[in-house]
C-alpha positions in Angstrom: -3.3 134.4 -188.6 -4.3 130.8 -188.3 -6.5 129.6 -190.5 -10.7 128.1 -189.3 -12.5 125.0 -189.9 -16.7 125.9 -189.9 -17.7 123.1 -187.8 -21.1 123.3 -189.3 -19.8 122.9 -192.8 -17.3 119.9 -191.7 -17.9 116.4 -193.5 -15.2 114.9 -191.7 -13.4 114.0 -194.7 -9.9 114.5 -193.4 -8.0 115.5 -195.8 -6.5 118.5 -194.1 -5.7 116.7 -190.8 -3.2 114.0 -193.2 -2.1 116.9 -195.1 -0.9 119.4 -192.2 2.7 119.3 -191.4 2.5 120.4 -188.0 -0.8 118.4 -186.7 -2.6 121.3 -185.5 -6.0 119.7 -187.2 -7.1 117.7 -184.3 -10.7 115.2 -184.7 -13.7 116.4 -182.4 -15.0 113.7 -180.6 -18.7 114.3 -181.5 -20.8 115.0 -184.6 -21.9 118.6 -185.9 -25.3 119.6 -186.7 -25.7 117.4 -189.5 -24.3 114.1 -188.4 -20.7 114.4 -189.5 -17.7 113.6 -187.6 -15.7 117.4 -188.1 -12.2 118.2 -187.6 -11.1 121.6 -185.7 -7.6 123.4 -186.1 -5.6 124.3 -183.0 -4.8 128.0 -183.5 -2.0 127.8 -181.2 0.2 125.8 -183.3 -1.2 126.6 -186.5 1.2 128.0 -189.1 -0.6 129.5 -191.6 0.4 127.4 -194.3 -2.4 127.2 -196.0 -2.3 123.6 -197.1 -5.7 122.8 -195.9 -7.6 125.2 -197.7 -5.7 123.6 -200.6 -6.9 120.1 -199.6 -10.4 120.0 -198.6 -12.7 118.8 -201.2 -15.7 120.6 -199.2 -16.2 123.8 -200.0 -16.5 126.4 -197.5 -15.2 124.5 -195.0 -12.0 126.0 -194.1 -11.6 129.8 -193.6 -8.2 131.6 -194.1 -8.6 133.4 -191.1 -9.3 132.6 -187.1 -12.9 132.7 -186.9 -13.6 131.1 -183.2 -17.0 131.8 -183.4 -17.8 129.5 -186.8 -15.2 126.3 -185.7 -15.7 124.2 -182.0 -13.7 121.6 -180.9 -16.6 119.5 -179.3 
């Protein structure tokens, strides 16, 4: 099961989009609720990997499940 970003939780820090070996963590091009450039994970080519829960610094931020309702891609 591929794994969420919470958009709302998102600081844009990026970790996880430099860290992912198969680029699925793709950069939305506008800002969440609190200002914040956020990053959202395509679960199509997602491999469960884990890495980016490993990664971010923000905590909360990335779910190990697909949660479409908490992570947007615009």
């Amino acid at each position: 099961m591929p794994h969420s970003i919470v958009t709302e939780i998102c600081e844009g820090v990026a970790d996880c989009a430099q860290a992912c070996p198969v680029g699925c963590i793709k950069q939305s091009p506008t800002t969440n609720s609190k200002g914040n450039i956020f990053f959202w994970i395509n679960f199509e080519v997602c491999i469960d990997c884990g890495i980016c829960l490993q990664v971010c610094p923000v905590e909360g931020a990335v779910l190990a499940e697909e949660r479409r309702d908490l992570q947007r891609s615009s």
